[in-house]
Backbone atoms as SQL, in Angstrom:
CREATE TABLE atoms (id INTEGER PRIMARY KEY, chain TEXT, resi INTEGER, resn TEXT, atom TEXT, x REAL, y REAL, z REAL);
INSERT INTO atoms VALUES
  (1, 'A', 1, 'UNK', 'N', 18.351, 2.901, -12.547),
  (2, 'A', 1, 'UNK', 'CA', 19.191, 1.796, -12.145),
  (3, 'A', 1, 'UNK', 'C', 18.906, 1.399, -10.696),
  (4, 'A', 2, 'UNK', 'N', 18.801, 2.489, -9.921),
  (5, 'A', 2, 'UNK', 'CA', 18.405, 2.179, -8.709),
  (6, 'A', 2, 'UNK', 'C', 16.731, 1.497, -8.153),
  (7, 'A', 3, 'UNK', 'N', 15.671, 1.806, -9.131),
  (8, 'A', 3, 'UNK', 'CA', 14.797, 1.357, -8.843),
  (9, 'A', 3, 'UNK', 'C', 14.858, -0.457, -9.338),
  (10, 'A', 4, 'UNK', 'N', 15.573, -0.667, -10.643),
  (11, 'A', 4, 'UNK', 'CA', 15.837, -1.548, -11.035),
  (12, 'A', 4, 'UNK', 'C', 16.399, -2.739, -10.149),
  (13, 'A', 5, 'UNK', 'N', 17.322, -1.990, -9.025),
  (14, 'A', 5, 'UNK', 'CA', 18.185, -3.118, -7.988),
  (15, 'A', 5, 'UNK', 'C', 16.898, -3.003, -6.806),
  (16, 'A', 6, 'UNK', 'N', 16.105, -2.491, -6.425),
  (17, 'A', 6, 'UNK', 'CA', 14.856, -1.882, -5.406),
  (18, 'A', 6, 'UNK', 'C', 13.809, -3.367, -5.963),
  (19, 'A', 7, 'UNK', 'N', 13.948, -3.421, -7.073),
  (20, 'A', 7, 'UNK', 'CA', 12.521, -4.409, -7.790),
  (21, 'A', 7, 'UNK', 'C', 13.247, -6.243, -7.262),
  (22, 'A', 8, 'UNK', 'N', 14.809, -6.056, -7.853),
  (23, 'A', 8, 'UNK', 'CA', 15.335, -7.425, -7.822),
  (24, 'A', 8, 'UNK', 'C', 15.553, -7.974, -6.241),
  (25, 'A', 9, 'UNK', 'N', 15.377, -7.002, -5.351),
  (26, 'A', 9, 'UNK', 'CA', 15.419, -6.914, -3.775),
  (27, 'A', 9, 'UNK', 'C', 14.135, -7.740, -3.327),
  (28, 'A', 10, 'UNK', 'N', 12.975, -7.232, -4.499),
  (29, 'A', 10, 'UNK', 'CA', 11.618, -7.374, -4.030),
  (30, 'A', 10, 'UNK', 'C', 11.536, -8.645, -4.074),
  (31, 'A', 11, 'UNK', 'N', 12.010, -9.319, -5.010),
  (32, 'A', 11, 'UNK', 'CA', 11.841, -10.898, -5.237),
  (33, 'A', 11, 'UNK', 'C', 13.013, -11.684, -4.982),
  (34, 'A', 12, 'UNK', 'N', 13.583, -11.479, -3.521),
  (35, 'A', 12, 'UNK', 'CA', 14.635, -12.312, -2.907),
  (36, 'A', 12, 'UNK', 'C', 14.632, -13.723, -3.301),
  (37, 'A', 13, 'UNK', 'N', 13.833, -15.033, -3.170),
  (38, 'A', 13, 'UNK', 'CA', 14.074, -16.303, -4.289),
  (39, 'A', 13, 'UNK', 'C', 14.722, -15.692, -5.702),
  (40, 'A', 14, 'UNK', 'N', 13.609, -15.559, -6.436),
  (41, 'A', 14, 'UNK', 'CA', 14.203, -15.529, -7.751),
  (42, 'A', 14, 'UNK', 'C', 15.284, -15.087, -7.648),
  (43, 'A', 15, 'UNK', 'N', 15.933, -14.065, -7.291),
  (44, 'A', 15, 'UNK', 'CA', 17.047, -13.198, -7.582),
  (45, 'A', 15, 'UNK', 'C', 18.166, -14.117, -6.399),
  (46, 'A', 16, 'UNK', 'N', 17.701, -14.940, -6.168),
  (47, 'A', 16, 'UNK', 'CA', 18.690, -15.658, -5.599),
  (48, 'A', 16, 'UNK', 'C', 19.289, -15.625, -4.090),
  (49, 'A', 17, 'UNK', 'N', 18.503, -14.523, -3.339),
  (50, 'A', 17, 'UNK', 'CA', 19.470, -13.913, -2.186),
  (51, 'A', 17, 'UNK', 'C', 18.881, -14.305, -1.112),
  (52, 'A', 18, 'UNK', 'N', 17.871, -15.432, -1.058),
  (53, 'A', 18, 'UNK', 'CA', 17.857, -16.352, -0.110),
  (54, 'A', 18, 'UNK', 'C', 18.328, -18.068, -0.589),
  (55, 'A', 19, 'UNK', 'N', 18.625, -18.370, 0.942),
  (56, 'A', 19, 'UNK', 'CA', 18.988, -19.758, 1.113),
  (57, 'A', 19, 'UNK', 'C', 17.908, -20.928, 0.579),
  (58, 'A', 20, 'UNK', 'N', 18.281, -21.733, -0.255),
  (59, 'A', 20, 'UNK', 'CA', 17.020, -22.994, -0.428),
  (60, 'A', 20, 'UNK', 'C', 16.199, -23.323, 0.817),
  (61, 'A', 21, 'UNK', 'N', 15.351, -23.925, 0.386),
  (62, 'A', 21, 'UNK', 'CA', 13.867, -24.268, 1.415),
  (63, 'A', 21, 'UNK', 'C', 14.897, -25.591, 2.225),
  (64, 'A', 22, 'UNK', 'N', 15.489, -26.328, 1.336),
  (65, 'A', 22, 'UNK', 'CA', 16.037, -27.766, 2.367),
  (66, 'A', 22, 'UNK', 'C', 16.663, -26.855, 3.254),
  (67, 'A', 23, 'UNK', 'N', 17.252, -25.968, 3.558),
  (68, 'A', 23, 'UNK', 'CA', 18.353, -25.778, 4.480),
  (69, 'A', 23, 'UNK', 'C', 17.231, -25.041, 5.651),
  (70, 'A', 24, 'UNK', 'N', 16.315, -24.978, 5.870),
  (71, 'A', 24, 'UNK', 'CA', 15.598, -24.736, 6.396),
  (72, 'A', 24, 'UNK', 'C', 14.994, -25.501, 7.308),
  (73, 'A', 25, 'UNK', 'N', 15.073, -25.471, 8.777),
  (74, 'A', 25, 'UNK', 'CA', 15.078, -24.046, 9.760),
  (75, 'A', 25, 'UNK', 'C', 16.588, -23.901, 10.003),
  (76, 'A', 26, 'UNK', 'N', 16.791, -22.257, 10.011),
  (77, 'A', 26, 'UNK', 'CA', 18.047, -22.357, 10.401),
  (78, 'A', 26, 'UNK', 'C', 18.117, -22.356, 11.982),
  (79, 'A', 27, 'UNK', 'N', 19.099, -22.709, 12.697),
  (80, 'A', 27, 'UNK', 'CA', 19.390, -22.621, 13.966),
  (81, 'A', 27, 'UNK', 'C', 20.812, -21.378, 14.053),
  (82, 'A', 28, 'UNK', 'N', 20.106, -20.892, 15.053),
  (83, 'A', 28, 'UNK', 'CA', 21.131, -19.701, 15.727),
  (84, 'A', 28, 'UNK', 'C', 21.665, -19.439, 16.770),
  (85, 'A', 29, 'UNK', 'N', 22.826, -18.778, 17.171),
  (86, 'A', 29, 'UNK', 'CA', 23.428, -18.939, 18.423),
  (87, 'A', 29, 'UNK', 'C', 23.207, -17.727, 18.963),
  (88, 'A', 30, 'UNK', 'N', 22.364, -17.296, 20.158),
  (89, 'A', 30, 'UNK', 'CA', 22.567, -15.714, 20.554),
  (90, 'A', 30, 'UNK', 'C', 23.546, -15.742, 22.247),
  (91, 'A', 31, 'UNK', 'N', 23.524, -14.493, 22.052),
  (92, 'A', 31, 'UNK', 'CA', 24.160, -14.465, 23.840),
  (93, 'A', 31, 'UNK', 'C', 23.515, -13.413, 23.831),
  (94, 'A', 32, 'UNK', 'N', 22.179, -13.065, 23.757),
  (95, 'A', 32, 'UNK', 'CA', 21.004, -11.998, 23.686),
  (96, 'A', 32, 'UNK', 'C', 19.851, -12.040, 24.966),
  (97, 'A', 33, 'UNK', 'N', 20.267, -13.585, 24.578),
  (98, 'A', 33, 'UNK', 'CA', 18.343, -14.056, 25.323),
  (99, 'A', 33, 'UNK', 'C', 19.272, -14.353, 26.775),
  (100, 'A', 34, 'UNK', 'N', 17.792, -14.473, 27.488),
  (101, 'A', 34, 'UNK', 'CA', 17.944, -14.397, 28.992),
  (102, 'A', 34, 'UNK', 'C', 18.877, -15.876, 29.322),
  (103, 'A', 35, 'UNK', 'N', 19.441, -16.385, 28.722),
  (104, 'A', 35, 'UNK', 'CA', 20.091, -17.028, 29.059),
  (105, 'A', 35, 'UNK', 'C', 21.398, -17.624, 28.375),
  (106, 'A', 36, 'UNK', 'N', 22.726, -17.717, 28.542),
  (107, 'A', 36, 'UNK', 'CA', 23.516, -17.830, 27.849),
  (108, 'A', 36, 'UNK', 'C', 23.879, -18.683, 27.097),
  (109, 'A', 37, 'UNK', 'N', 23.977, -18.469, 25.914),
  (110, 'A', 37, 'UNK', 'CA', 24.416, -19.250, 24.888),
  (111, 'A', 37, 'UNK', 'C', 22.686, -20.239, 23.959),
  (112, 'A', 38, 'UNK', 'N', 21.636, -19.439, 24.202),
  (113, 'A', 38, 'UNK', 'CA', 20.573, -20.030, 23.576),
  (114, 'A', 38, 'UNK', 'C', 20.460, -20.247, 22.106),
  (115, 'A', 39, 'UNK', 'N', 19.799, -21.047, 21.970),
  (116, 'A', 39, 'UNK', 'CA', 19.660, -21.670, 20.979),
  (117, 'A', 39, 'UNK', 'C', 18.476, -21.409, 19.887),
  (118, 'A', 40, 'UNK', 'N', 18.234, -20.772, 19.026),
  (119, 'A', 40, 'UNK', 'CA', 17.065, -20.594, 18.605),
  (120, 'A', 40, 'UNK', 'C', 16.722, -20.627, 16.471),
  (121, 'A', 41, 'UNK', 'N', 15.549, -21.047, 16.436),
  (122, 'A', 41, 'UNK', 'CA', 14.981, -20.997, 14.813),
  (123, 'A', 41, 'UNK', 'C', 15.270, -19.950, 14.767),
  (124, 'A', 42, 'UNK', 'N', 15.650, -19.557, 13.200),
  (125, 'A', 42, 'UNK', 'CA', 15.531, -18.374, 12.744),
  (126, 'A', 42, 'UNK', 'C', 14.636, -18.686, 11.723),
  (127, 'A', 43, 'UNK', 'N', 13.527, -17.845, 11.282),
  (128, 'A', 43, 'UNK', 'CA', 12.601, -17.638, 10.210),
  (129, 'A', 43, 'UNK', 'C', 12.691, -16.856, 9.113),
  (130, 'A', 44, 'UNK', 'N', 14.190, -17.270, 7.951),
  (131, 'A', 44, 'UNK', 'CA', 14.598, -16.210, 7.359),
  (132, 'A', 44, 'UNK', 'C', 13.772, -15.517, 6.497),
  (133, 'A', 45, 'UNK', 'N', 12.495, -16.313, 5.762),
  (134, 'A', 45, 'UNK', 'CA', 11.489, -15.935, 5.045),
  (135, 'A', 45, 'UNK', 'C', 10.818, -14.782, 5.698),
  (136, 'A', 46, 'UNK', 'N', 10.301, -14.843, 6.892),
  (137, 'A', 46, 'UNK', 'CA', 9.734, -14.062, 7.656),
  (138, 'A', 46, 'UNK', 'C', 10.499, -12.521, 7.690),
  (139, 'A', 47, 'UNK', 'N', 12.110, -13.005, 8.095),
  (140, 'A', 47, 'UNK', 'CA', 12.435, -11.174, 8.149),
  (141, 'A', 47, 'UNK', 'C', 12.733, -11.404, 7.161),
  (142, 'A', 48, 'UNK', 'N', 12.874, -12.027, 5.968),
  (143, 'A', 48, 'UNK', 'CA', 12.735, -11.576, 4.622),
  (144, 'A', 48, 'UNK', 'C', 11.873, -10.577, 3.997),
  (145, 'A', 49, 'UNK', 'N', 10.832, -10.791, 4.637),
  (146, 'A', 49, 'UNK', 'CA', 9.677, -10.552, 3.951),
  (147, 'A', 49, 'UNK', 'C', 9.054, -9.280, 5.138),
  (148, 'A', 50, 'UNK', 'N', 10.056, -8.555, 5.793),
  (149, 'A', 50, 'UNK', 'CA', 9.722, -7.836, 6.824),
  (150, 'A', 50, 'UNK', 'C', 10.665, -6.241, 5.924),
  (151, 'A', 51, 'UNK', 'N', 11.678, -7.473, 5.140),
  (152, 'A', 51, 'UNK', 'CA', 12.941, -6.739, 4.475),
  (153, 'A', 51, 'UNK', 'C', 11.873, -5.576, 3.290),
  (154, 'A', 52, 'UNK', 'N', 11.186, -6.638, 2.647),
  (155, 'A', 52, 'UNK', 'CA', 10.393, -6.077, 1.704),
  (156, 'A', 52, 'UNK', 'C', 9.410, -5.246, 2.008),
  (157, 'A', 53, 'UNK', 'N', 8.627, -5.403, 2.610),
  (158, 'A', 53, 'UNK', 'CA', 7.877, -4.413, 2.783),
  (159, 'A', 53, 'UNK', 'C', 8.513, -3.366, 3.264),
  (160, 'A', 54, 'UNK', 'N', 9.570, -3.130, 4.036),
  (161, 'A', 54, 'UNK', 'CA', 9.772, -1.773, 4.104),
  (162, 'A', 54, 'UNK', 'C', 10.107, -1.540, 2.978),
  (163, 'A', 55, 'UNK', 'N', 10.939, -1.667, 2.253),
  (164, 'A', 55, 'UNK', 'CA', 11.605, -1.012, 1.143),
  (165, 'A', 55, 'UNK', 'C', 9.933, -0.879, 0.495),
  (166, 'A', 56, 'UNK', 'N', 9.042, -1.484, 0.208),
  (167, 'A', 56, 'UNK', 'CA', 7.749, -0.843, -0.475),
  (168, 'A', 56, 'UNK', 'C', 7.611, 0.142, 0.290),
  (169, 'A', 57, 'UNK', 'N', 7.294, -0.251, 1.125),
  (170, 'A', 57, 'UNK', 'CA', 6.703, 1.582, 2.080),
  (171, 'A', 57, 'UNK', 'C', 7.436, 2.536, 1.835),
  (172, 'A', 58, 'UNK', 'N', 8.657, 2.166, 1.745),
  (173, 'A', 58, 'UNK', 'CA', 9.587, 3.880, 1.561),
  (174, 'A', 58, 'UNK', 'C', 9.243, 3.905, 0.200),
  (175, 'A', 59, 'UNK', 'N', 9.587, 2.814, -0.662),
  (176, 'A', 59, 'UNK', 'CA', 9.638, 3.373, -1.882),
  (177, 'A', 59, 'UNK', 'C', 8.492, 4.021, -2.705),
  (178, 'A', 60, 'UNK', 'N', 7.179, 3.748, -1.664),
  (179, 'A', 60, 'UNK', 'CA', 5.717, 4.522, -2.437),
  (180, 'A', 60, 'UNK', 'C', 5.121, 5.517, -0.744),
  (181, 'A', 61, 'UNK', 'N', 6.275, 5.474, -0.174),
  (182, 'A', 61, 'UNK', 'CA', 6.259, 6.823, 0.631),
  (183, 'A', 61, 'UNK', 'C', 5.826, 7.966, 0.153),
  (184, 'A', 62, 'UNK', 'N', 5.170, 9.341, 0.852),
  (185, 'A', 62, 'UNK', 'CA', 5.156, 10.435, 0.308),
  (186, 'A', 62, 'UNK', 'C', 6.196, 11.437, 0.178),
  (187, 'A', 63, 'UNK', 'N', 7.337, 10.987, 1.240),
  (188, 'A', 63, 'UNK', 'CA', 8.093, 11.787, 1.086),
  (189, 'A', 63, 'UNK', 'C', 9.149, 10.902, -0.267),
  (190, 'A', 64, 'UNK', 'N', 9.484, 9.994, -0.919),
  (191, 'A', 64, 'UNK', 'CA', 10.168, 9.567, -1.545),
  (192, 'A', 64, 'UNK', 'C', 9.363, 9.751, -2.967),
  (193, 'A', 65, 'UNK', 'N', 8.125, 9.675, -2.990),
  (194, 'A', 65, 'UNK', 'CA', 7.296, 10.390, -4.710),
  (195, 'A', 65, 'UNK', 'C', 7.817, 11.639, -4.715),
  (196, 'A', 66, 'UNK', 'N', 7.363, 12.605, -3.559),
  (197, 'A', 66, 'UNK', 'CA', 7.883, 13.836, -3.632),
  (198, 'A', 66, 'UNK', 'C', 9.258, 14.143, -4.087),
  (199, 'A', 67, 'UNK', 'N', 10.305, 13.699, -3.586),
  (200, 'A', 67, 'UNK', 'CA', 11.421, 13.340, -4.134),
  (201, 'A', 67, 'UNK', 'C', 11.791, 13.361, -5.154),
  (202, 'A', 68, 'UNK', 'N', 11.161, 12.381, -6.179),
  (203, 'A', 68, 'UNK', 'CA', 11.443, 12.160, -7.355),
  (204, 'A', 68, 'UNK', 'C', 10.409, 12.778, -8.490),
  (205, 'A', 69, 'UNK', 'N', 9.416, 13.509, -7.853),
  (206, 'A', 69, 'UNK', 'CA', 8.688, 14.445, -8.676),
  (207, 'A', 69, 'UNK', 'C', 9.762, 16.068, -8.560),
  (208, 'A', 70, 'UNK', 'N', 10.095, 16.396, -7.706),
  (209, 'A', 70, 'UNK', 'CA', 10.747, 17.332, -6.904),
  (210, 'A', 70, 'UNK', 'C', 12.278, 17.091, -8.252),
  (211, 'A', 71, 'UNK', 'N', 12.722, 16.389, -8.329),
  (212, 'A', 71, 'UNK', 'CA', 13.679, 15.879, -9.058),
  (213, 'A', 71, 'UNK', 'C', 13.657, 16.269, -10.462),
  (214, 'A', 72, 'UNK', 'N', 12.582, 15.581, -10.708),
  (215, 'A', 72, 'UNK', 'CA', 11.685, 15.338, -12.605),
  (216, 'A', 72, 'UNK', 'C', 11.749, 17.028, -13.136),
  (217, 'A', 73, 'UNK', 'N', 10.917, 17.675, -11.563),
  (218, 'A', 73, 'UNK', 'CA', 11.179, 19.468, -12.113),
  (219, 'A', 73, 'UNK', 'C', 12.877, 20.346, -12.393),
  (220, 'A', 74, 'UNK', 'N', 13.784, 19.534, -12.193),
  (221, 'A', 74, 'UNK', 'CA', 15.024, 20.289, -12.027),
  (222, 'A', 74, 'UNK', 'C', 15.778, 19.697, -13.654),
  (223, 'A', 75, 'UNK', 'N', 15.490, 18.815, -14.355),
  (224, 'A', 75, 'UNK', 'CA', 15.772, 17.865, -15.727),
  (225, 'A', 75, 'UNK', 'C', 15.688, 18.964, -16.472),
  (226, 'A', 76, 'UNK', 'N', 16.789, 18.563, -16.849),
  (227, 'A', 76, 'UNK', 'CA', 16.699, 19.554, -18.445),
  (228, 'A', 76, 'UNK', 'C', 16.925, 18.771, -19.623),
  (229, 'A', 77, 'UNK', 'N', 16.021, 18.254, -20.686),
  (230, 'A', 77, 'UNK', 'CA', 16.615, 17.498, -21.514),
  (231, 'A', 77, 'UNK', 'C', 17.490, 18.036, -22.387),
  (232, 'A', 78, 'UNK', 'N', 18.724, 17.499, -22.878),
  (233, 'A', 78, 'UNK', 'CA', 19.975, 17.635, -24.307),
  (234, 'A', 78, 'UNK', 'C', 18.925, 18.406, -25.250),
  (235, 'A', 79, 'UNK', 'N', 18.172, 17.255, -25.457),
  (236, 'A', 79, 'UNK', 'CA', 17.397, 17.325, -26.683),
  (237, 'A', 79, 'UNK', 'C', 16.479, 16.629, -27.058),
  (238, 'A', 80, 'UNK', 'N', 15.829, 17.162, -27.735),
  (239, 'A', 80, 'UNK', 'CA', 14.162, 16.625, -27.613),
  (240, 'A', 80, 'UNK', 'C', 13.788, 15.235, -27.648),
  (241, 'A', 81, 'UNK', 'N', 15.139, 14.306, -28.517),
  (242, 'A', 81, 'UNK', 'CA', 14.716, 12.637, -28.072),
  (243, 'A', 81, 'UNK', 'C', 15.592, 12.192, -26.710),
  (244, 'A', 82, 'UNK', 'N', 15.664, 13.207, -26.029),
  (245, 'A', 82, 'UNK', 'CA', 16.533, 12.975, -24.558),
  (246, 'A', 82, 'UNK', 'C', 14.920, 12.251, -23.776),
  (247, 'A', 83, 'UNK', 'N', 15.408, 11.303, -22.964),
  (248, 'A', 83, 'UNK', 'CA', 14.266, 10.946, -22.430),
  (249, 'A', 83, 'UNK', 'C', 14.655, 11.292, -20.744),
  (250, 'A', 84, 'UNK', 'N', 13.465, 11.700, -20.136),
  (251, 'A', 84, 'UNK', 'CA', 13.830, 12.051, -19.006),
  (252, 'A', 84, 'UNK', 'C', 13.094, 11.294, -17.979),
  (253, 'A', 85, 'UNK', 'N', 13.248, 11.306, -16.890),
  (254, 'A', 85, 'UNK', 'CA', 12.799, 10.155, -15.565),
  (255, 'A', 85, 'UNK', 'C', 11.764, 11.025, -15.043),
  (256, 'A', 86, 'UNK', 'N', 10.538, 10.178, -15.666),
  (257, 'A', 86, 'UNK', 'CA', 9.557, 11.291, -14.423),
  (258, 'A', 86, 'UNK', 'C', 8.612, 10.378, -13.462),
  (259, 'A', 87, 'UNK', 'N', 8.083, 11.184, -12.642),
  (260, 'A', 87, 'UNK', 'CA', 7.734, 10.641, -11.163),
  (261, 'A', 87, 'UNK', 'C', 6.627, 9.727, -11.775),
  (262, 'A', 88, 'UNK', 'N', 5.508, 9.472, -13.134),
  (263, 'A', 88, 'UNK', 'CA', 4.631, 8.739, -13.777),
  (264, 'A', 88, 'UNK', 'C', 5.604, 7.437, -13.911),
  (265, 'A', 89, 'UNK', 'N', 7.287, 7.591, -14.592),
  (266, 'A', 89, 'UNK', 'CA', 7.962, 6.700, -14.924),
  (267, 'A', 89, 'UNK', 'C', 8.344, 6.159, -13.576),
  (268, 'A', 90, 'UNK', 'N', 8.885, 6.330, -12.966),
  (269, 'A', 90, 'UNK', 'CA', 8.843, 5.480, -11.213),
  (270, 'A', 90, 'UNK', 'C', 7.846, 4.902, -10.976),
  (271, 'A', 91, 'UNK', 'N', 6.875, 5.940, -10.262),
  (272, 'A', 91, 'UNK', 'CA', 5.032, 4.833, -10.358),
  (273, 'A', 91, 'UNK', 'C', 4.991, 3.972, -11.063),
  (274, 'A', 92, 'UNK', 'N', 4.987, 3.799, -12.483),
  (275, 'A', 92, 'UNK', 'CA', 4.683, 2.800, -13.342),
  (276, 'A', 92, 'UNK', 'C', 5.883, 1.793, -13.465),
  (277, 'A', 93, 'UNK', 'N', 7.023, 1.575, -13.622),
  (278, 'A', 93, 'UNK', 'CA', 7.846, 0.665, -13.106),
  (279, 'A', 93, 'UNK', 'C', 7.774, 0.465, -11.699),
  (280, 'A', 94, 'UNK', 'N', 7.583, 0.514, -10.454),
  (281, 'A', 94, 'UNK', 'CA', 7.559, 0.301, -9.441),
  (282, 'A', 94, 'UNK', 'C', 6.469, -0.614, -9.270),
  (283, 'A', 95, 'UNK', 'N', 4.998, -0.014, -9.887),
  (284, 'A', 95, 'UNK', 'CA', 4.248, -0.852, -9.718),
  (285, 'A', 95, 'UNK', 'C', 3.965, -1.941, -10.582),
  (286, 'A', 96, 'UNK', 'N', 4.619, -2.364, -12.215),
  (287, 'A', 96, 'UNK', 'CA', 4.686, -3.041, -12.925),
  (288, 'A', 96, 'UNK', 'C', 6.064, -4.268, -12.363),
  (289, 'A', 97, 'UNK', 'N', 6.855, -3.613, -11.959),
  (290, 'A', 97, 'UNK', 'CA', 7.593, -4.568, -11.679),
  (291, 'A', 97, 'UNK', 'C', 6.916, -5.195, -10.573),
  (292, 'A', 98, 'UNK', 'N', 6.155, -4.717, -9.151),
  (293, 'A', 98, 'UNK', 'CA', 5.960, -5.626, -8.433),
  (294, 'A', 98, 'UNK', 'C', 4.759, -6.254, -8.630),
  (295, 'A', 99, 'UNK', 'N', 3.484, -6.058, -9.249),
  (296, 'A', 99, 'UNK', 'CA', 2.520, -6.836, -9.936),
  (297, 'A', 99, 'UNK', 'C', 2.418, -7.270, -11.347),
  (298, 'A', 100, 'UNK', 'N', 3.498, -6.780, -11.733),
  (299, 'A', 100, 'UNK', 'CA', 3.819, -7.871, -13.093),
  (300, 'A', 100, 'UNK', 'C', 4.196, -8.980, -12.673),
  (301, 'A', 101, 'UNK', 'N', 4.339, -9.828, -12.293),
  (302, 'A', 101, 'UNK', 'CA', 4.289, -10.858, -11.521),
  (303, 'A', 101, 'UNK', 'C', 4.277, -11.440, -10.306),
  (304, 'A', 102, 'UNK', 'N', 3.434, -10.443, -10.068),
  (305, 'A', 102, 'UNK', 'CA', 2.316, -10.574, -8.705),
  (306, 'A', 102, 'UNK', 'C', 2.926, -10.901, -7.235),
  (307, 'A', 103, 'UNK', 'N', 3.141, -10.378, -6.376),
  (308, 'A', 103, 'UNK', 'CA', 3.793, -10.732, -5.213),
  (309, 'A', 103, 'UNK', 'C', 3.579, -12.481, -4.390),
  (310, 'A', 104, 'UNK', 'N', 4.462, -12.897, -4.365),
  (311, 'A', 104, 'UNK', 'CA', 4.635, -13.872, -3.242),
  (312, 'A', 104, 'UNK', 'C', 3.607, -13.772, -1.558);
């Protein structure tokens, strides 16, 4: 379930969780910059897309395979049509979901 919400993250348009292209550039108010009350673009695509790649990096991290291989060894199935989550089943949804239709 969790890799499932990790994939729909990956494709912010489709999944809806960015703003349309018309509303674009946004303007922002900081009291950050060297001067008060500036005015500046924000490039939401950009840290959008700053959003995603991390979550790839962690999610094909070594310490986060390890994890879930580390995991796969502690499963005990009910019973023999019990299906269990293994670290092949992550890899292969992880990477099917994000080149099954090919990255942006």
């Amino acid at each position: 379930r969790a890799l499932s919400t990790v994939l729909r993250i990956l494709r912010l348009e489709e999944a809806g969780l960015l703003p349309p292209a018309e509303n674009s550039p946004f303007m922002v108010w900081t009291e950050d910059m060297p001067i008060a009350g500036y005015v500046a673009s924000l490039d939401v695509k950009q840290s959008a897309q700053q959003v995603v790649t991390g979550l790839l990096l962690e999610a094909l991290s070594p310490f986060r395979v390890l994890q879930v291989y580390r995991a796969e060894q502690f499963q005990i199935p009910k019973d023999a049509s019990s299906m269990m989550f293994r670290c092949s089943d992550y890899l292969t949804e992880l990477v099917s979901g994000v080149l099954g239709k090919g990255l942006d």
